[in-house]
Backbone of each chain as ProteinMPNN parsed JSONL, in Angstrom:
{"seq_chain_A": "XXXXXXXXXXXXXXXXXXXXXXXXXXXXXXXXXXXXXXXXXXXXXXXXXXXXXXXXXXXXXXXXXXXXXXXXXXXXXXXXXXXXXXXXXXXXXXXXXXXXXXXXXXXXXXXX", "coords_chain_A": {"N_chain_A": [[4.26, -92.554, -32.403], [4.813, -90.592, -30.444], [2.482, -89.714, -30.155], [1.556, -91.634, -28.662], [2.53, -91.688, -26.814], [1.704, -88.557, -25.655], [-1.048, -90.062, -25.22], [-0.993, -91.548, -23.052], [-0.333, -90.098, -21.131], [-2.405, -88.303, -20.614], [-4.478, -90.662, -20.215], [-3.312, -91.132, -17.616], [-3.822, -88.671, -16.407], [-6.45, -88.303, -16.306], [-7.3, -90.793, -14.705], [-6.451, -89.715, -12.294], [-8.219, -87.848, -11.94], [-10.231, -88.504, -12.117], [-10.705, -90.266, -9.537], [-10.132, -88.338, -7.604], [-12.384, -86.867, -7.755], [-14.301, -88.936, -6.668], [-13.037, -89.292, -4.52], [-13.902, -87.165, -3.574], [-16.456, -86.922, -2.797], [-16.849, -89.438, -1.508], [-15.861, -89.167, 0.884], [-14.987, -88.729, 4.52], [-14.854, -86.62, 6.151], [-14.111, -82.563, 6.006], [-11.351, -82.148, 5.878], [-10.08, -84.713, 5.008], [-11.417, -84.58, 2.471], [-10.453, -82.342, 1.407], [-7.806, -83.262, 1.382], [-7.936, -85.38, -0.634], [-9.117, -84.495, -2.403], [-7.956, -81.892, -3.81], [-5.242, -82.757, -4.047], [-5.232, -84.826, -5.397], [-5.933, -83.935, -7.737], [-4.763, -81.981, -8.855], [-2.436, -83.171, -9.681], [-3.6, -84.461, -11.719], [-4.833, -83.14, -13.338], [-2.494, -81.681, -14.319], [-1.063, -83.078, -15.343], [-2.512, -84.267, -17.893], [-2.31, -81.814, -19.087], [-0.034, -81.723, -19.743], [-0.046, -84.021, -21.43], [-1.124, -82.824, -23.469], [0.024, -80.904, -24.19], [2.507, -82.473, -25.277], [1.106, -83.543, -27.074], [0.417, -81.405, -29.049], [2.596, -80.133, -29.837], [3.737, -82.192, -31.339], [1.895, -82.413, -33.229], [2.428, -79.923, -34.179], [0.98, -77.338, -33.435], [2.275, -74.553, -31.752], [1.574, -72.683, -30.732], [-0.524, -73.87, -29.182], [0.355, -75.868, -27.358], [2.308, -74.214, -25.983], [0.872, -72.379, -24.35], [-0.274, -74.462, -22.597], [1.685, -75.62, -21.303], [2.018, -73.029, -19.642], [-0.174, -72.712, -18.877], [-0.073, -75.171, -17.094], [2.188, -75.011, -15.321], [1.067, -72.935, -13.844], [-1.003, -73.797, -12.214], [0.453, -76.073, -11.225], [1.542, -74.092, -9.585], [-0.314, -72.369, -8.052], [-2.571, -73.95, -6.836], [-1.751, -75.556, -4.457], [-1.399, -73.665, -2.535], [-4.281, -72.71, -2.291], [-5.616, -74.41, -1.655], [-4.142, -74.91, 0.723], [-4.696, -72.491, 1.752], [-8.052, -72.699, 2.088], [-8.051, -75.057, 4.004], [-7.572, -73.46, 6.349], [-8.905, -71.742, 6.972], [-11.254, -73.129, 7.06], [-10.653, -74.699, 9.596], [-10.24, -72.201, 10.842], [-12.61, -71.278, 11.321], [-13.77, -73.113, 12.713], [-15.15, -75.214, 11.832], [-15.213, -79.051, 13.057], [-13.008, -81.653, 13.772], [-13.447, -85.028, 11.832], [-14.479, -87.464, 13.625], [-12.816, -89.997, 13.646], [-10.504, -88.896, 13.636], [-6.984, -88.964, 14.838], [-5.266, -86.64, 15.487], [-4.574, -83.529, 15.955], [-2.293, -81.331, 14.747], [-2.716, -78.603, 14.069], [-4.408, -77.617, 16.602], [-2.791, -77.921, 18.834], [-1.061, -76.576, 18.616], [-2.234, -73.783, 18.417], [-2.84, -74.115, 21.388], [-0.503, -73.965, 22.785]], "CA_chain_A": [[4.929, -92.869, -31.131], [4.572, -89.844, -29.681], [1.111, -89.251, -29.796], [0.926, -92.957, -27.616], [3.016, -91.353, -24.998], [0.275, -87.975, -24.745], [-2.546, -90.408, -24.964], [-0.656, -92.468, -21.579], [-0.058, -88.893, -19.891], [-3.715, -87.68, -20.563], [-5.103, -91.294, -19.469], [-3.011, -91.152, -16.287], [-4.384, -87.872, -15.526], [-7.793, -89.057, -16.298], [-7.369, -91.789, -13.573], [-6.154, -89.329, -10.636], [-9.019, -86.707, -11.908], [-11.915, -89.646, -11.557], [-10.232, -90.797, -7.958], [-10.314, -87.376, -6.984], [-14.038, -86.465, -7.961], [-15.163, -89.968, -6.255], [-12.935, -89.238, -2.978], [-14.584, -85.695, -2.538], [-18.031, -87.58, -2.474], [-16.774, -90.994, -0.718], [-14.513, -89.328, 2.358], [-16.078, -88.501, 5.822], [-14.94, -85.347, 6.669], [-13.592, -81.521, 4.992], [-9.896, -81.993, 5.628], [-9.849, -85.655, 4.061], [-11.853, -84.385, 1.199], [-9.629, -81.596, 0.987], [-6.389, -83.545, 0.488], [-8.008, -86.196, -1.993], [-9.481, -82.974, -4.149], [-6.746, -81.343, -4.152], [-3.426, -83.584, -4.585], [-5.351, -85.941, -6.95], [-6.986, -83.327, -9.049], [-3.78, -80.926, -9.365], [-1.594, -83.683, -10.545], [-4.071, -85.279, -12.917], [-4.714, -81.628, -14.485], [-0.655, -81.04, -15.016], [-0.822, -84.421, -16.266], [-3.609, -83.826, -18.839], [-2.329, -80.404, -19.861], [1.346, -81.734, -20.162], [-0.03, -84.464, -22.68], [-1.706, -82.38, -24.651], [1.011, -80.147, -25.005], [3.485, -83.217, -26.091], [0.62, -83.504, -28.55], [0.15, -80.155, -30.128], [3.604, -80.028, -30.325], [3.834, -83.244, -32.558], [0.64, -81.469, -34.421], [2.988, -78.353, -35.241], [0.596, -76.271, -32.394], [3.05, -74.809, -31.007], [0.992, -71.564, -29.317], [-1.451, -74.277, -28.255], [1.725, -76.163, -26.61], [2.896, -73.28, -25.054], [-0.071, -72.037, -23.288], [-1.378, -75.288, -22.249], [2.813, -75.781, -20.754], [2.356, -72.168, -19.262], [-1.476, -73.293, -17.6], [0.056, -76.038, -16.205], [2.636, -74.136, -14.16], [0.667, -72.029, -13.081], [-1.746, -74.751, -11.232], [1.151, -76.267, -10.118], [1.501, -72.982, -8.337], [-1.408, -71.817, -7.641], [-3.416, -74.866, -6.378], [-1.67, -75.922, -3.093], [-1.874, -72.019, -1.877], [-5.808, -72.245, -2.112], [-6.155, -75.88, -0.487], [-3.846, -74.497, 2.221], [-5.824, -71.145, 2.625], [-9.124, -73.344, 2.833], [-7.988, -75.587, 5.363], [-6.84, -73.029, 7.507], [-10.297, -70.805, 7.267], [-11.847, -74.413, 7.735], [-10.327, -74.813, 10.925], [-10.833, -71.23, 12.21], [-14.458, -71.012, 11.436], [-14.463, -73.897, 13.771], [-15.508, -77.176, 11.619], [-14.943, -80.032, 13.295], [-12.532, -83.079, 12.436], [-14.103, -86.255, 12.018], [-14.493, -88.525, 15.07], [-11.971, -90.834, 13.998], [-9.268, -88.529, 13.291], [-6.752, -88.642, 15.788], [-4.109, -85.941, 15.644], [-4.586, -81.935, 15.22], [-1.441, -80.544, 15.144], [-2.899, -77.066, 13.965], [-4.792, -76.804, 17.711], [-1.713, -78.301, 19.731], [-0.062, -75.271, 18.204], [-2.75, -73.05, 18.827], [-3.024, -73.818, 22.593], [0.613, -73.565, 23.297]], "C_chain_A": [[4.704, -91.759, -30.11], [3.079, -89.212, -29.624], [0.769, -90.575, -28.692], [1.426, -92.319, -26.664], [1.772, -90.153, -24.523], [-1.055, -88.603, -24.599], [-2.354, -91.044, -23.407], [-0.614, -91.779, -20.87], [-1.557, -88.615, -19.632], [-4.74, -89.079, -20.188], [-4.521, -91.592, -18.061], [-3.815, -90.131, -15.25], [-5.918, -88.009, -15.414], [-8.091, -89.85, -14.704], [-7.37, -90.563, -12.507], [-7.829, -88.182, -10.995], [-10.054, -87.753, -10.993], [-11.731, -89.657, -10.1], [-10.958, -89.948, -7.381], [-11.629, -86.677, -6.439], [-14.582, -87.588, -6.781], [-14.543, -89.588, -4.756], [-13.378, -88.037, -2.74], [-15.526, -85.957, -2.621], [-18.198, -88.391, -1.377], [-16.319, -90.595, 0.93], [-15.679, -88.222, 3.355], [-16.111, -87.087, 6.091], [-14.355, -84.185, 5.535], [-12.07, -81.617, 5.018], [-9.461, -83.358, 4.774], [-10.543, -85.124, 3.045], [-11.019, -83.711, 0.265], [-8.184, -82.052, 0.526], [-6.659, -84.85, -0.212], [-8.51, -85.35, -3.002], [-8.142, -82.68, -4.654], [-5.264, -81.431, -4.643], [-4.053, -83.998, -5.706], [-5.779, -85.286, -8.104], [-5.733, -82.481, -9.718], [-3.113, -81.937, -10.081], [-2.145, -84.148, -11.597], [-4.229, -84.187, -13.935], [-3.266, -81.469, -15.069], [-0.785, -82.139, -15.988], [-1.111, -84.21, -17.497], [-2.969, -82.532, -19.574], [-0.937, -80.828, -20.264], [1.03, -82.587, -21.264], [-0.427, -83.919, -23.23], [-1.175, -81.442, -25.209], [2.087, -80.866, -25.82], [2.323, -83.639, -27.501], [0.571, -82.904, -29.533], [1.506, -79.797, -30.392], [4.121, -81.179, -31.562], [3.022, -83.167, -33.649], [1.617, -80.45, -34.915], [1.715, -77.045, -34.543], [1.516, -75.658, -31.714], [2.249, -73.691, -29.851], [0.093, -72.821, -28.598], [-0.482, -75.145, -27.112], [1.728, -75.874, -25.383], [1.938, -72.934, -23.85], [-0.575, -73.477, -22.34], [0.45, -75.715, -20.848], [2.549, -74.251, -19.513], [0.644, -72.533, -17.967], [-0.759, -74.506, -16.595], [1.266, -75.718, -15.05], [1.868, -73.573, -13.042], [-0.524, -73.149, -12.271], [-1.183, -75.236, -10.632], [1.732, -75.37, -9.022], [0.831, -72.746, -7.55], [-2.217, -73.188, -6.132], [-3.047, -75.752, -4.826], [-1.924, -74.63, -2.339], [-3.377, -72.368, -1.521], [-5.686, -72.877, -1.305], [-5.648, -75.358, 0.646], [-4.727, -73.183, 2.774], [-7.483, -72.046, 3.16], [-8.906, -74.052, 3.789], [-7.754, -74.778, 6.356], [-8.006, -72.152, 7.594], [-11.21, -71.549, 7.549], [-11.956, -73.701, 9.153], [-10.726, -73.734, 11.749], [-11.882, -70.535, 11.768], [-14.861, -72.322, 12.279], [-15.352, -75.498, 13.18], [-14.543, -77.423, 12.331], [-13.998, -81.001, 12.633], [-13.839, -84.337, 12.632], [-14.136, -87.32, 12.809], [-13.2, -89.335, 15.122], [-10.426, -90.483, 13.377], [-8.255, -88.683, 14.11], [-5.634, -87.819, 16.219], [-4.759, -84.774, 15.255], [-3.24, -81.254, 15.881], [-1.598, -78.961, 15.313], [-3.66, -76.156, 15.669], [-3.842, -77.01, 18.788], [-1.471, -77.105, 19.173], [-0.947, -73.832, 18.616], [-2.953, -72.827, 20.624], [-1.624, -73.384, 23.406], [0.851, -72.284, 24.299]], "O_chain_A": [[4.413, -92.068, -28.955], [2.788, -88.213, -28.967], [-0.213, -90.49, -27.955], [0.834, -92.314, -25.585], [1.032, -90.34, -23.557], [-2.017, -88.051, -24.066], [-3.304, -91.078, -22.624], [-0.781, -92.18, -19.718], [-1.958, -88.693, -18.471], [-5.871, -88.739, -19.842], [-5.211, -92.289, -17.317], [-4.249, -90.303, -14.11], [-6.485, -87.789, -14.345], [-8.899, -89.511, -13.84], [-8.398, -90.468, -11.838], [-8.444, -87.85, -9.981], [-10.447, -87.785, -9.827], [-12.568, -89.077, -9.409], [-12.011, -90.181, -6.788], [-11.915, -86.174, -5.352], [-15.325, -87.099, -5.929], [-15.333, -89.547, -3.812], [-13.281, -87.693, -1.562], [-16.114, -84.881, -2.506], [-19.093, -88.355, -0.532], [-16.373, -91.346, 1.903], [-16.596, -87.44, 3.107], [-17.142, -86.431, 6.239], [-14.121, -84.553, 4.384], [-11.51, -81.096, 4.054], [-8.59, -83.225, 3.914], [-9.721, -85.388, 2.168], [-10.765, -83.965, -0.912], [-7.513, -81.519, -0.357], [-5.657, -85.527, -0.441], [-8.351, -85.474, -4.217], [-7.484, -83.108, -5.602], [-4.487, -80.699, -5.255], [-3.668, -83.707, -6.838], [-5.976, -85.803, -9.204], [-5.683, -82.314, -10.936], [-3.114, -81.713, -11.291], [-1.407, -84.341, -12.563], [-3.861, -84.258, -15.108], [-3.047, -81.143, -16.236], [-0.63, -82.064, -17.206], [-0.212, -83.968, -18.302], [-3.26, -82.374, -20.759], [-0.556, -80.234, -21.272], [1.623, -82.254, -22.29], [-0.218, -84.463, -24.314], [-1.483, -80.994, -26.313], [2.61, -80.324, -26.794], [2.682, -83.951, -28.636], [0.627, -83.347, -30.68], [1.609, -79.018, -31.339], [4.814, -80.871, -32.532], [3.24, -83.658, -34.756], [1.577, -80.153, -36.109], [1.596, -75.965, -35.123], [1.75, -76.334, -30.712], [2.265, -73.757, -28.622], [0.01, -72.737, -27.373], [-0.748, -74.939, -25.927], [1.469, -76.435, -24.318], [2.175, -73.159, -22.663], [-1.296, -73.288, -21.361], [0.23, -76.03, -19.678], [2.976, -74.51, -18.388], [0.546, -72.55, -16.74], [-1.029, -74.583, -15.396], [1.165, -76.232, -13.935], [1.964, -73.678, -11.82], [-0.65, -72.549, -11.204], [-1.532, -75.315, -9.454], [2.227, -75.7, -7.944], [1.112, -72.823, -6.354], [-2.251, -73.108, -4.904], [-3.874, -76.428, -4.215], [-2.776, -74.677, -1.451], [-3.652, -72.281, -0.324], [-5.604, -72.437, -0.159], [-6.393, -75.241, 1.619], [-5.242, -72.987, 3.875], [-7.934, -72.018, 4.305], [-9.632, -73.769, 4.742], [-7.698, -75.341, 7.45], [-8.021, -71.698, 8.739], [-12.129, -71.088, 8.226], [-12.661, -72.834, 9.669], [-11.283, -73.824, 12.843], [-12.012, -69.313, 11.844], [-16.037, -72.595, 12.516], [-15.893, -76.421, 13.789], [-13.492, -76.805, 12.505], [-13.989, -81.249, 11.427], [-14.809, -84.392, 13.387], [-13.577, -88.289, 12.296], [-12.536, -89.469, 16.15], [-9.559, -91.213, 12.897], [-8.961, -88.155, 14.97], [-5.012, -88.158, 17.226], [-5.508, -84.833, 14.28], [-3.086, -80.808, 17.018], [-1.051, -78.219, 16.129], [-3.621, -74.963, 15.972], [-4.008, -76.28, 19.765], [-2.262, -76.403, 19.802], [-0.337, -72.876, 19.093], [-3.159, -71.726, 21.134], [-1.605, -72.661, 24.402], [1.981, -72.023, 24.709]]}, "seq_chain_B": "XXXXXXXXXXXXXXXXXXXXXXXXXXXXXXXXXXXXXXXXXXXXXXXXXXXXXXXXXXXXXXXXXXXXXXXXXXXXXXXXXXXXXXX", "coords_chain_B": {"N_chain_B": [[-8.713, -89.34, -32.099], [-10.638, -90.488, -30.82], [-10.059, -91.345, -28.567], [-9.714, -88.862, -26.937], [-12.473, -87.955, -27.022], [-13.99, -89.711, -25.518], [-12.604, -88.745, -23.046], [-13.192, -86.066, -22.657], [-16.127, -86.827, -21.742], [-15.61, -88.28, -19.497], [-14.439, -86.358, -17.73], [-16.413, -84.666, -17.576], [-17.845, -86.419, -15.984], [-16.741, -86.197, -13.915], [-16.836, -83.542, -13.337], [-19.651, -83.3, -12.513], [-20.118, -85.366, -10.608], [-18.283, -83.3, -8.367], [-20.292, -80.935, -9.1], [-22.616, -82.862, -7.549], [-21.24, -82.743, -4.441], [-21.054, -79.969, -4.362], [-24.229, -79.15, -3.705], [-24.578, -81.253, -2.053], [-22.681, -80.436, 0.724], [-22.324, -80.371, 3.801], [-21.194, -78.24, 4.873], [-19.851, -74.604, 4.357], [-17.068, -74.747, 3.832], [-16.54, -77.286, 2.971], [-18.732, -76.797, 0.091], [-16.634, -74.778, -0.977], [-14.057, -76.009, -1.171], [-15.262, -77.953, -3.146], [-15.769, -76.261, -5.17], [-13.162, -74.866, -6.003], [-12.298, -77.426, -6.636], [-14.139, -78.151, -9.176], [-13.025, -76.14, -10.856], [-10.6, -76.258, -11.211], [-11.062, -78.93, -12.637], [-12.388, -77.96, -14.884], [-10.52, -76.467, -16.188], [-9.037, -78.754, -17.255], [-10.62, -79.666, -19.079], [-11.29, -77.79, -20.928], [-8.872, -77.815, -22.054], [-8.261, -80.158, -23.171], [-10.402, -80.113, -25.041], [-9.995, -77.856, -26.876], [-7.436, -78.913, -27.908], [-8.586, -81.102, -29.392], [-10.281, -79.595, -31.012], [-8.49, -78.158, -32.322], [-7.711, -75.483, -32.132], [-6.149, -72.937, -30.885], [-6.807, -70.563, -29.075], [-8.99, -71.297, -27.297], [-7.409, -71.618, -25.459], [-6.459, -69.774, -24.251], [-8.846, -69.082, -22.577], [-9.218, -71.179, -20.699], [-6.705, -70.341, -19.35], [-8.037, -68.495, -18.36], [-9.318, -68.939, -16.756], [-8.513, -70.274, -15.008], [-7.098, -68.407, -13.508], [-8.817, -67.171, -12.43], [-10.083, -68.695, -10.851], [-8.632, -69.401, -9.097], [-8.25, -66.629, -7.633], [-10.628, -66.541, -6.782], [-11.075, -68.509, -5.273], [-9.356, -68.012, -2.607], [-10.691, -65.526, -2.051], [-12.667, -66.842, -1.176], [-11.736, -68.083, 0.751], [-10.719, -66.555, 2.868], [-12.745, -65.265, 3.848], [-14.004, -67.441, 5.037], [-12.201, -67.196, 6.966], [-12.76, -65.438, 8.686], [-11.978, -62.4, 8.375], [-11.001, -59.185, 6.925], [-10.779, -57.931, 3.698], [-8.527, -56.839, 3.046], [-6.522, -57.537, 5.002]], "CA_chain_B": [[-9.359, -88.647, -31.462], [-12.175, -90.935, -30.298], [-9.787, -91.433, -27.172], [-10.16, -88.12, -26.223], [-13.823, -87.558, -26.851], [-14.222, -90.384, -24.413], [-11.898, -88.114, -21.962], [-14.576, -85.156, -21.842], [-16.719, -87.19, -21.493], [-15.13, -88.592, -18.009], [-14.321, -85.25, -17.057], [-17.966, -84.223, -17.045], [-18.696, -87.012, -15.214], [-15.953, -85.907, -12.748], [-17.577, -82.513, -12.997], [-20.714, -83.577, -12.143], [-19.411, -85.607, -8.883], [-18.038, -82.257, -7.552], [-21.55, -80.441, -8.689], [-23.474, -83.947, -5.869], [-20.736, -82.354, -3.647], [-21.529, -78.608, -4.025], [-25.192, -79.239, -3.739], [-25.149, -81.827, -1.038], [-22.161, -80.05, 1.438], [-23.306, -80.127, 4.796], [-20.625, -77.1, 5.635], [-19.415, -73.727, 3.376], [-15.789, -74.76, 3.361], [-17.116, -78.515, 1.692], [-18.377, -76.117, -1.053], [-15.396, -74.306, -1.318], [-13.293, -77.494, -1.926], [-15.749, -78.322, -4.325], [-15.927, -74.859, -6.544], [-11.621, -74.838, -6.263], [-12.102, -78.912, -7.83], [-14.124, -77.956, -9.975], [-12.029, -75.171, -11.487], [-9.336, -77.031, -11.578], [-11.041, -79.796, -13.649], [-13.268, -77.28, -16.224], [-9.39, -76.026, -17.259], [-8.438, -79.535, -18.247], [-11.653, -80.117, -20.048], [-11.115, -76.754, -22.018], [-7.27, -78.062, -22.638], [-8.758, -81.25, -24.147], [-11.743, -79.68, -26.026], [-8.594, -77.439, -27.759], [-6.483, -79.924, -28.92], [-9.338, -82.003, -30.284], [-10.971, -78.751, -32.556], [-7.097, -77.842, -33.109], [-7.706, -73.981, -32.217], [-5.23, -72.252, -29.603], [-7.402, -69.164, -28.263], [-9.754, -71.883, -26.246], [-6.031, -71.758, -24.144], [-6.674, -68.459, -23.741], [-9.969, -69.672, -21.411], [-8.102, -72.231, -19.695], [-5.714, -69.491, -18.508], [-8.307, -66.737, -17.462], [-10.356, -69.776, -15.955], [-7.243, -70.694, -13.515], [-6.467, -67.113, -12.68], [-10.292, -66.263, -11.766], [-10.307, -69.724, -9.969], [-7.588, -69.513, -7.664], [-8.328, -65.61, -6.478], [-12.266, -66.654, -6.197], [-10.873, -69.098, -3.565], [-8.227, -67.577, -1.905], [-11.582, -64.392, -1.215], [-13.827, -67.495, -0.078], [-11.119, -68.525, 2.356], [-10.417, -65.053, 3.148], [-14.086, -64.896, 4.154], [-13.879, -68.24, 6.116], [-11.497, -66.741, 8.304], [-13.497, -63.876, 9.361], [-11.171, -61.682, 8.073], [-11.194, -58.074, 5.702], [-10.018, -58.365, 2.067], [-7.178, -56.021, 3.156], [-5.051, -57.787, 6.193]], "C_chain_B": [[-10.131, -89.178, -30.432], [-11.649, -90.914, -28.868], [-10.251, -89.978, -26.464], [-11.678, -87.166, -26.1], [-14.406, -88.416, -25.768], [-13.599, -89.925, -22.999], [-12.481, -86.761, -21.668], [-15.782, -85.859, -21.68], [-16.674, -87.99, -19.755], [-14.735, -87.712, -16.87], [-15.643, -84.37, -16.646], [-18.379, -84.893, -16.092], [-18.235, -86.766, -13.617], [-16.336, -84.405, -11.81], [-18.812, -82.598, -12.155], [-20.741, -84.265, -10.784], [-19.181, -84.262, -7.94], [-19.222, -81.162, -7.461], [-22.337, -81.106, -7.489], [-22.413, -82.824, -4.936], [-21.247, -80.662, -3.195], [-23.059, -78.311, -3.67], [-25.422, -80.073, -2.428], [-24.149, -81.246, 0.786], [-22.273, -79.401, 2.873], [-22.372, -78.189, 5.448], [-20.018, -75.709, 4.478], [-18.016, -74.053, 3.079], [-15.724, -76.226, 2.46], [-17.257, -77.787, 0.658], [-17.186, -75.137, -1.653], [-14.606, -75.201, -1.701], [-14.158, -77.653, -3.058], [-15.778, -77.378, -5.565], [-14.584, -75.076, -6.944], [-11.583, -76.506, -7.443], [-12.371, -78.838, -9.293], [-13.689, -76.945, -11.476], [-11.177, -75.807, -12.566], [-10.113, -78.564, -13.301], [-11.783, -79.233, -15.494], [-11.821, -77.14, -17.019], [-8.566, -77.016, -18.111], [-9.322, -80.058, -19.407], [-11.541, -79.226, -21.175], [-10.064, -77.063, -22.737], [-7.784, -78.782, -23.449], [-9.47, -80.878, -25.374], [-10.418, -78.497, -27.056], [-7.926, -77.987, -27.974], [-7.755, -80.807, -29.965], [-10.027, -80.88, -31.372], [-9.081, -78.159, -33.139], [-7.349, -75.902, -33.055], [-7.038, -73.472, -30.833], [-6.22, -71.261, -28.92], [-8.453, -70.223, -27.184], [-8.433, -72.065, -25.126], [-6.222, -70.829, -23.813], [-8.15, -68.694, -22.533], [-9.222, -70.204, -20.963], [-7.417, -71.275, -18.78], [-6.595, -68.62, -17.394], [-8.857, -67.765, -16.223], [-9.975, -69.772, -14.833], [-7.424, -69.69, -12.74], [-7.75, -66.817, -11.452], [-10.78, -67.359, -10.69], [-9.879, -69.779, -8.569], [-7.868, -67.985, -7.37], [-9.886, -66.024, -6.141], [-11.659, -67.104, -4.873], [-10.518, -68.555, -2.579], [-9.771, -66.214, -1.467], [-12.396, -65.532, -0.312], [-12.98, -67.77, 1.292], [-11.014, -67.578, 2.932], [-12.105, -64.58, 4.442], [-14.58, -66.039, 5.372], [-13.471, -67.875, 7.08], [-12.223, -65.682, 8.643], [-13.141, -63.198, 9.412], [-11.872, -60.89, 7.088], [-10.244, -58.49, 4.816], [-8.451, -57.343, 2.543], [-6.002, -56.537, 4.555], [-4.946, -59.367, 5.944]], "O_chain_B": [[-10.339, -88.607, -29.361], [-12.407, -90.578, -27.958], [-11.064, -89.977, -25.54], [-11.938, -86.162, -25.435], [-15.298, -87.919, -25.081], [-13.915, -90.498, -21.956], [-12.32, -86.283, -20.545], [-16.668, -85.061, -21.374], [-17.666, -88.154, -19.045], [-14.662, -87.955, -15.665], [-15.806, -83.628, -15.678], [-19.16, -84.402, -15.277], [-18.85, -86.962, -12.569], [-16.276, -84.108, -10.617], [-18.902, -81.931, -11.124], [-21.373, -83.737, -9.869], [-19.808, -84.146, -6.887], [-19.422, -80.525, -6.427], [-22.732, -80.409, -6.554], [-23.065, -81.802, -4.717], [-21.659, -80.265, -2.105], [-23.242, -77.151, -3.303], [-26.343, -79.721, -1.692], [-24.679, -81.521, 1.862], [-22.306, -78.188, 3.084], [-22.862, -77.316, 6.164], [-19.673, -76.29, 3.449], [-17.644, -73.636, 1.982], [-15.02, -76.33, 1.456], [-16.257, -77.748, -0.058], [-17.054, -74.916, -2.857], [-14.416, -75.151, -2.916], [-13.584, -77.419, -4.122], [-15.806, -77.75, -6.738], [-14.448, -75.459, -8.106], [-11.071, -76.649, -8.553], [-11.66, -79.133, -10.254], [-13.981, -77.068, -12.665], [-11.042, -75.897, -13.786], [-9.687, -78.847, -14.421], [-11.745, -79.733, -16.618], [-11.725, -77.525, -18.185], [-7.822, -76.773, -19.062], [-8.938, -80.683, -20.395], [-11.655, -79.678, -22.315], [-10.038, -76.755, -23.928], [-7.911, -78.323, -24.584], [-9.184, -81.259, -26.509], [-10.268, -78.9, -28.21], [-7.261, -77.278, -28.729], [-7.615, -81.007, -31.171], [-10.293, -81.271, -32.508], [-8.756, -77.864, -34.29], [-7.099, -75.214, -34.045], [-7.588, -73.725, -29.761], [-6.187, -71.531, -27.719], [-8.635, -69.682, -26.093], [-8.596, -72.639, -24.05], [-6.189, -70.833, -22.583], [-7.954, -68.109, -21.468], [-8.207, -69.55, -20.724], [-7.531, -71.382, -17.559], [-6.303, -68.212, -16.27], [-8.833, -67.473, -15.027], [-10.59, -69.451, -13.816], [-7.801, -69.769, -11.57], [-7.731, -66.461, -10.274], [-11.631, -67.112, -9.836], [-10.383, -70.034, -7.475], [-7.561, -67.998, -6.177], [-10.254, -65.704, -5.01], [-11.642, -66.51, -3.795], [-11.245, -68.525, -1.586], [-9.773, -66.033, -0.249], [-12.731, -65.361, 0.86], [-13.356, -67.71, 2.462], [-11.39, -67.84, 4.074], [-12.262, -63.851, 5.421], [-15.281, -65.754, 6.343], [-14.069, -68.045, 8.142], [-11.388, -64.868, 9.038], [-13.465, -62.575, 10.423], [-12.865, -61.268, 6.467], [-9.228, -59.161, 4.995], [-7.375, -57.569, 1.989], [-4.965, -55.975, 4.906], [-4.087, -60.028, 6.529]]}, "name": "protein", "num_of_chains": 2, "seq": "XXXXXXXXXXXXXXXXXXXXXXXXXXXXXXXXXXXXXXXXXXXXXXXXXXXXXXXXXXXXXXXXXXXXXXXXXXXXXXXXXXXXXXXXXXXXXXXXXXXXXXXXXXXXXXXXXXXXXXXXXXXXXXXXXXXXXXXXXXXXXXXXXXXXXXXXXXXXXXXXXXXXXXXXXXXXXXXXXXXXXXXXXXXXXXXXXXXXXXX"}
C-alpha cells in the first residue's frame, strides 16, 4: 500500500518534470520559459524526492529517507531564489519580452 | 522496480530536452534557465537511481549536486547583471 502511494508521488512528479522540459523548448520567449522551468520542474523534483523517501522509509532506509527529505527542502528553498535572480539579470542585460507580452511591471517601476 | 527504471529513463529524456535548449538558446540567460533545469532534474534522477540500487551515499550527490547548482546560478545571474561577485 504504501509503496502504491510513492509510485503515485514519483509518477506525478514525472508528469510536471516532462511538461517542464517540453515548455522550456515549446515557449516563445526567456521569461515564459523561465516560469514553466522553474515552477514545473521544482515541484515535480520535491515530488519525486518526497516519494522516494515514503519509499525508503517502508524499505527500512531510513538515512536514504532522510537525505532525500533534507534535498527536497532545500530545492524548495533554493530554486525560486535562482529563477528570481535570473529573471532579474535577464531583464537588466536588456533581453527583450516577446511581442505579445503585454505588461512589464519590472520597467513601469523602473521609470517611475 | 521496472516502474522506476522506466522513470530514468523519462528523466533523461527530460534531460536531454533541456541539453536542445542549452545548445539551441538564442540568448545567455535561455542557457542559464536551462543549466538551473537541468540541475534540478540530474538531483531527481540521482534520488531515483538510489532507491532503485538501495545505497544511501548516492544522496550524498544529490545534495552536493543542489548546493553547487543553485550558487553556479545565482554567479551566472550575478554576471548577467553586470555586477562584481562582492555587492
Amino acid at each position: 500500500m504504501i509503496e502504491h502511494i510513492a509510485i503515485a508521488l514519483v509518477a506525478i512528479g514525472l508528469a510536471f518534470d516532462l511538461l517542464g522540459a517540453i515548455g522550456l523548448i515549446r515557449l516563445p520567449d526567456i521569461y515564459n520559459r523561465l516560469q514553466a522551468a522553474t515552477k514545473c520542474v521544482t515541484l515535480g523534483t520535491t515530488s519525486i524526492l518526497i516519494g522516494v523517501a515514503v519509499h525508503a522509509f517502508a524499505q527500512d532506509l531510513n538515512a536514504l529517507g532522510i537525505k532525500a527529505l533534507i534535498c527536497a527542502a532545500f530545492i524548495l528553498l533554493t530554486s525560486p531564489v535562482a529563477a528570481h535572480a535570473i529573471a532579474r539579470g535577464a531583464h537588466i542585460s536588456g533581453v527583450r519580452l516577446w511581442e505579445g507580452s503585454v505588461v512589464d511591471k519590472y520597467q513601469e517601476e523602473q521609470n517611475k | 522496480m521496472t516502474f522506476y527504471v522506466l522513470a530514468l529513463f523519462i528523466l533523461l529524456f527530460a534531460c536531454f530536452l533541456c541539453l536542445c535548449r542549452i545548445g539551441m538558446g538564442p540568448t545567455a540567460p535561455d542557457r542559464t534557465v536551462a543549466i538551473d533545469t537541468l540541475g534540478t532534474l540530474v538531483v531527481g534522477f540521482t534520488c531515483i537511481y538510489a532507491l532503485t540500487q538501495g545505497l544511501d551515499f548516492y544522496m550524498n550527490i544529490a545534495i552536493a549536486w543542489a548546493l553547487l547548482s543553485f550558487i553556479g546560478t545565482i554567479a551566472l545571474a550575478k554576471y548577467l547583471e553586470g555586477r562584481g561577485f562582492d555587492d
